[in-house]
C-alpha positions as a Markdown table, in Angstrom:
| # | Residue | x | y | z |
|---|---|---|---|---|
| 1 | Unk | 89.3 | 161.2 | 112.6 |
| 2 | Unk | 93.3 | 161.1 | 111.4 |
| 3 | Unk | 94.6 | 158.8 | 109.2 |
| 4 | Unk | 95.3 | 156.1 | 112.0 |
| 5 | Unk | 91.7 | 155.5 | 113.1 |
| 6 | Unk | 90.7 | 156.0 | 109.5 |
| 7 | Unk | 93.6 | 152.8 | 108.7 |
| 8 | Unk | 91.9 | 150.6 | 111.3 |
| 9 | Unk | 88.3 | 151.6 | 110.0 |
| 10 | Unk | 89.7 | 150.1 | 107.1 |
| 11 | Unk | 91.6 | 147.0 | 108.1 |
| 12 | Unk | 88.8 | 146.4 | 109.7 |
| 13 | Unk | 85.9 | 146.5 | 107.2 |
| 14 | Unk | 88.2 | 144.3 | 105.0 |
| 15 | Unk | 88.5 | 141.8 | 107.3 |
| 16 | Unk | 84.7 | 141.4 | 108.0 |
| 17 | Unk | 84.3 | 141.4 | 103.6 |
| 18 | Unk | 86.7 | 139.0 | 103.5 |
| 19 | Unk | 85.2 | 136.5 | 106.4 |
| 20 | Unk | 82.2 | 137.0 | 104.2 |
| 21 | Unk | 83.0 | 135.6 | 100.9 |
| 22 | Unk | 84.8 | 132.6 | 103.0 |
| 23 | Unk | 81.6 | 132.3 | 104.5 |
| 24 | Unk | 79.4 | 132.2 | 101.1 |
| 25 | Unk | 82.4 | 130.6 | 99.6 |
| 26 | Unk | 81.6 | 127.3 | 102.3 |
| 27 | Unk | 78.2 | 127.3 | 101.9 |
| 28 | Unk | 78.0 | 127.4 | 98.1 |
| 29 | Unk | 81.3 | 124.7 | 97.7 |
| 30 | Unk | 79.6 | 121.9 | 100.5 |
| 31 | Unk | 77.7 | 119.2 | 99.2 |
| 32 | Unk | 74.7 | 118.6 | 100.0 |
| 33 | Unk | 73.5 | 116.0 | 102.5 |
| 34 | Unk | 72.0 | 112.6 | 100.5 |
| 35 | Unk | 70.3 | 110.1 | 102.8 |
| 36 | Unk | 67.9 | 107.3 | 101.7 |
| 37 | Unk | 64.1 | 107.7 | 102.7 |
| 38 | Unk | 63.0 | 105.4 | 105.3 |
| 39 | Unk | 59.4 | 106.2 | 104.2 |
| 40 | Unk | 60.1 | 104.9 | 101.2 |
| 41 | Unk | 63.6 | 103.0 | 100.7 |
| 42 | Unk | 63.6 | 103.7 | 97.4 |
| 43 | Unk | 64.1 | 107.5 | 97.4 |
| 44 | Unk | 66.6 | 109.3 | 97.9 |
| 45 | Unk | 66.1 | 113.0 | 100.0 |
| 46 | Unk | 68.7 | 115.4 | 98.9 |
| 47 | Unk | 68.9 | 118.5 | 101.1 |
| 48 | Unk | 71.4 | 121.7 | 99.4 |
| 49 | Unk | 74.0 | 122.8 | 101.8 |
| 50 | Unk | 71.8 | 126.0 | 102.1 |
| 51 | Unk | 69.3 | 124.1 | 104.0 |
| 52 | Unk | 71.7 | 124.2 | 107.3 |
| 53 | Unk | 70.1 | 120.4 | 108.0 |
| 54 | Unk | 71.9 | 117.3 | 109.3 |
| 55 | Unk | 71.4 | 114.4 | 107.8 |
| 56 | Unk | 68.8 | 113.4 | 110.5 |
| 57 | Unk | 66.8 | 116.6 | 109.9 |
| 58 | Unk | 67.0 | 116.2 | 106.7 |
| 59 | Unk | 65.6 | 112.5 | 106.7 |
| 60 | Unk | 62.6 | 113.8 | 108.9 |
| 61 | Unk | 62.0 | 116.3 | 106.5 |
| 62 | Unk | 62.0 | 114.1 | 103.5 |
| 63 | Unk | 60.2 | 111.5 | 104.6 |
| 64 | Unk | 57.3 | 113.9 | 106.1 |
| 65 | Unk | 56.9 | 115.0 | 102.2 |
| 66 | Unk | 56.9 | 111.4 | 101.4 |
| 67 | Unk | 54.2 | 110.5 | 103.3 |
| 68 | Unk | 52.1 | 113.7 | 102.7 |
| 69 | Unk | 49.9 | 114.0 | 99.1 |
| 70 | Unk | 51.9 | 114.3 | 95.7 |
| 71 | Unk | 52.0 | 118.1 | 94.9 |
| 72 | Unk | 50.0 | 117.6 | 91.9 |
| 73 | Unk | 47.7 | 114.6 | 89.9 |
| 74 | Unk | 50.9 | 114.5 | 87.1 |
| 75 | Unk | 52.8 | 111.9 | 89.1 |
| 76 | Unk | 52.0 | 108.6 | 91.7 |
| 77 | Unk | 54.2 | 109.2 | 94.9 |
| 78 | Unk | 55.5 | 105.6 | 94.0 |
| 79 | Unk | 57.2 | 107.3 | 91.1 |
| 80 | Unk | 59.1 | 108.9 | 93.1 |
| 81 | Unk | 63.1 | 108.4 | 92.8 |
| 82 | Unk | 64.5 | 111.8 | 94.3 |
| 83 | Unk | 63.5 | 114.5 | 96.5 |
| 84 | Unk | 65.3 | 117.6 | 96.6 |
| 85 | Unk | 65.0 | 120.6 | 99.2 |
| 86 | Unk | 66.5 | 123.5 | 98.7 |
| 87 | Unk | 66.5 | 127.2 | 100.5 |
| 88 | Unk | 67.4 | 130.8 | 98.8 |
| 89 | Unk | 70.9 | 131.7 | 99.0 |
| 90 | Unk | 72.6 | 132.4 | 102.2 |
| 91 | Unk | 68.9 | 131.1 | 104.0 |
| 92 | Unk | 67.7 | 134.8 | 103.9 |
| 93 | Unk | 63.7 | 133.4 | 101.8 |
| 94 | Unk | 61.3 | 132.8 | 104.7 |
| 95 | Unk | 60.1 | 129.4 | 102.1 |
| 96 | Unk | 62.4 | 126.5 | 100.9 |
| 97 | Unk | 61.5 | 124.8 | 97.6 |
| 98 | Unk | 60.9 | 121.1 | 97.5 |
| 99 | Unk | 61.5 | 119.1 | 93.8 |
| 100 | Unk | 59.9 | 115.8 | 92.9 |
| 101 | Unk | 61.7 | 114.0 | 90.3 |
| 102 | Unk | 60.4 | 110.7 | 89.3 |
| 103 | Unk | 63.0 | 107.9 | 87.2 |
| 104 | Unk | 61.9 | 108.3 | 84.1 |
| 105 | Unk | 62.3 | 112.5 | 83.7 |
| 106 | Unk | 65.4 | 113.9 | 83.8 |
| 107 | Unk | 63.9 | 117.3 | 85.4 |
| 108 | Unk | 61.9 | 117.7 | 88.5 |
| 109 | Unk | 58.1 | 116.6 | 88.1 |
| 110 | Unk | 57.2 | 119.1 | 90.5 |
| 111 | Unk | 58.1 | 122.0 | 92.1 |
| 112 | Unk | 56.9 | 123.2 | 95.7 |
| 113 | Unk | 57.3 | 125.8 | 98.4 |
| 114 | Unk | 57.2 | 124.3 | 101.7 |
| 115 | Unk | 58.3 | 125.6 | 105.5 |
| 116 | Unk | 61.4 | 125.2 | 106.2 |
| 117 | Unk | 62.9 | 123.6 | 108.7 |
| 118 | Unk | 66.0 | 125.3 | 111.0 |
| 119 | Unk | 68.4 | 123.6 | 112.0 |
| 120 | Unk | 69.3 | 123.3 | 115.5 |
């Protein structure tokens, strides 16, 4: 190779590093999507921007924890004030990681694996 392919090589691998960090940059900076349970109006489902959900995913999502069994005896589902899902950064963990906060704790009540859900 001379110095001219070599150049492009290299014009061209910045390019794709920089379109990389603008991509992490977008998904770490947007906010997540909030919409209000309709399983239970008085939650709030909260799904991280690494989810890759729309709202209305993320409403189905919520409210199909909701209605399932607590994640542990420590709390009453109708405790519940906040639901948050969550993925590993950049999607790449096969699990997402549900968190049950109730009113009166400041910190989740629970923590949970679940199945994610992709978004369409």
């Amino acid at each position: 190779m001379d110095v001219k392919h070599l150049r492009i090589v290299g014009v061209g691998a910045s390019v794709l590093v920089a379109l990389m960090a603008v991509a992490a940059a977008i998904q770490v900076l947007r906010p997540p999507v909030q919409v209000t349970s309709a399983a239970d109006p008085d939650v709030t489902v909260e799904c991280a921007a690494t989810t890759g959900v729309n709202a209305a995913d993320c409403l189905a999502w919520g409210d199909a924890l909701i209605e399932g069994d607590p994640p542990s005896f420590t709390f009453e589902m109708d405790s519940l004030s906040r639901l948050r899902l969550d993925r590993s950064w950049f999607g790449l963990g096969s699990a997402c990681q549900v968190s049950y906060l109730i009113s009166r704790y400041a910190e989740a009540a629970a923590t949970d694996e679940v199945a994610c859900v992709e978004a369409p």
